[in-house]
C-alpha positions in Angstrom: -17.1 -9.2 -6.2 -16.9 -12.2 -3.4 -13.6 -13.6 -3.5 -12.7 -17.3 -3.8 -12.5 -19.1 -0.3 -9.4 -19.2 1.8 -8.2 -16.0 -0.1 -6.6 -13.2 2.1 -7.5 -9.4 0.8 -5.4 -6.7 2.4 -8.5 -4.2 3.3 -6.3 -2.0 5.2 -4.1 -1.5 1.8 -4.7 2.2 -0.3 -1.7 2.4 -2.8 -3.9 5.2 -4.4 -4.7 7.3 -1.7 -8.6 7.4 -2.7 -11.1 9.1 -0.3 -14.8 9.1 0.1 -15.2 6.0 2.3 -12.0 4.5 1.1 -9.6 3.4 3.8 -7.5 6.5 5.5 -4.4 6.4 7.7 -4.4 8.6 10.7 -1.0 8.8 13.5 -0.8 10.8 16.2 3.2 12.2 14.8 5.0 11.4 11.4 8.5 12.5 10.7 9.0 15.3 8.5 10.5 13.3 6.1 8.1 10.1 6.6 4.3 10.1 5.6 1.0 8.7 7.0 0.1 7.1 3.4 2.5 4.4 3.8 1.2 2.6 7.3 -1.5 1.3 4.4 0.3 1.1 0.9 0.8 -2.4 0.9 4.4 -2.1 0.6 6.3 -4.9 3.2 10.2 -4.3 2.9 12.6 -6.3 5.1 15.6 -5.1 4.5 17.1 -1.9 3.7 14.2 0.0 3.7 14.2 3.3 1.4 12.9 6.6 3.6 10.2 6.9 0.8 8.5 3.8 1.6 8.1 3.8 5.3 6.3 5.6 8.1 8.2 6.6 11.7 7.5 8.8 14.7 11.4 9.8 14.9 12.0 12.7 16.9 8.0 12.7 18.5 7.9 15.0 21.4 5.1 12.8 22.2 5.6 10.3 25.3 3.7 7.4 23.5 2.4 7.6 19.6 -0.2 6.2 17.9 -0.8 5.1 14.2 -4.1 3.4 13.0 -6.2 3.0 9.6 -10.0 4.0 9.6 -11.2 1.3 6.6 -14.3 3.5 5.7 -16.7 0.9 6.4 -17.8 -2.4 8.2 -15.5 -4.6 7.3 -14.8 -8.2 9.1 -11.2 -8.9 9.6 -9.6 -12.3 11.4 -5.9 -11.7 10.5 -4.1 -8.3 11.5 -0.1 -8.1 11.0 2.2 -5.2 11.8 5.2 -4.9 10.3 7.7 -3.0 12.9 11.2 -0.9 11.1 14.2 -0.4 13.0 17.4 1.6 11.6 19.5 0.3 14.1 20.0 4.0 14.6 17.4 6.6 15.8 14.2 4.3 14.8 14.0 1.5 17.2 11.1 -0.8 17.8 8.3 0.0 20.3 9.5 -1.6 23.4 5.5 -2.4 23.3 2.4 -1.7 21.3 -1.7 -2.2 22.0 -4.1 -3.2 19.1 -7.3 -1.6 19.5 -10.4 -2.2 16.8 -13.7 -0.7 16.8 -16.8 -3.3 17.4 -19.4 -1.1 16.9 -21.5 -3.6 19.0 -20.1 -1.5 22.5 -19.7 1.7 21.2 -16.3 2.2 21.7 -12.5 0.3 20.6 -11.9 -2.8 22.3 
């Protein structure tokens, strides 16, 4: 199914959780608490965010993290938004943050 012109589709977005070739979250640390599956499940809160519906890396013994989505397929994206949570508490912010995509065309993420 082609969709209409000038319509945005959120191809990073797996409510479900389906495999084979579907699109997969990956993150170098998640909270015990916190889950991978919701970098991608489409959900956007603002305000007063429920610890079921978000993803951290509170408490990583790691230096730096990293969280990303593997979309399971070529897929041609011109729009990328990230949506950053902070608890005014122990989940800040990054104080900074690289976007890296795979080309294919060097053979490595750019």
């Amino acid at each position: 199914m082609t969709q209409p012109p000038g319509e945005r589709v959120n191809v990073a977005a797996n409510p479900q959780r389906h495999g084979n070739g579907s699109t997969q979250p990956f993150a170098s640390y998640t909270f015990t608490v916190d889950n991978a599956w919701r970098i991608i499940d489409g959900n956007i809160f603002e305000n007063n965010v429920p610890q079921n519906t978000r993803w951290t890396s509170y408490s990583s013994p790691n230096a730096s993290d990293h969280a990303g989505v593997d979309l399971g397929r070529p897929v041609t994206v011109d729009d990328v938004r990230l949506y950053f949570y902070d608890d005014g508490g122990g989940v800040r912010v990054p104080t900074g943050y690289q976007l890296q995509y795979w080309t294919g065309a060097s053979g490595g993420p750019s």
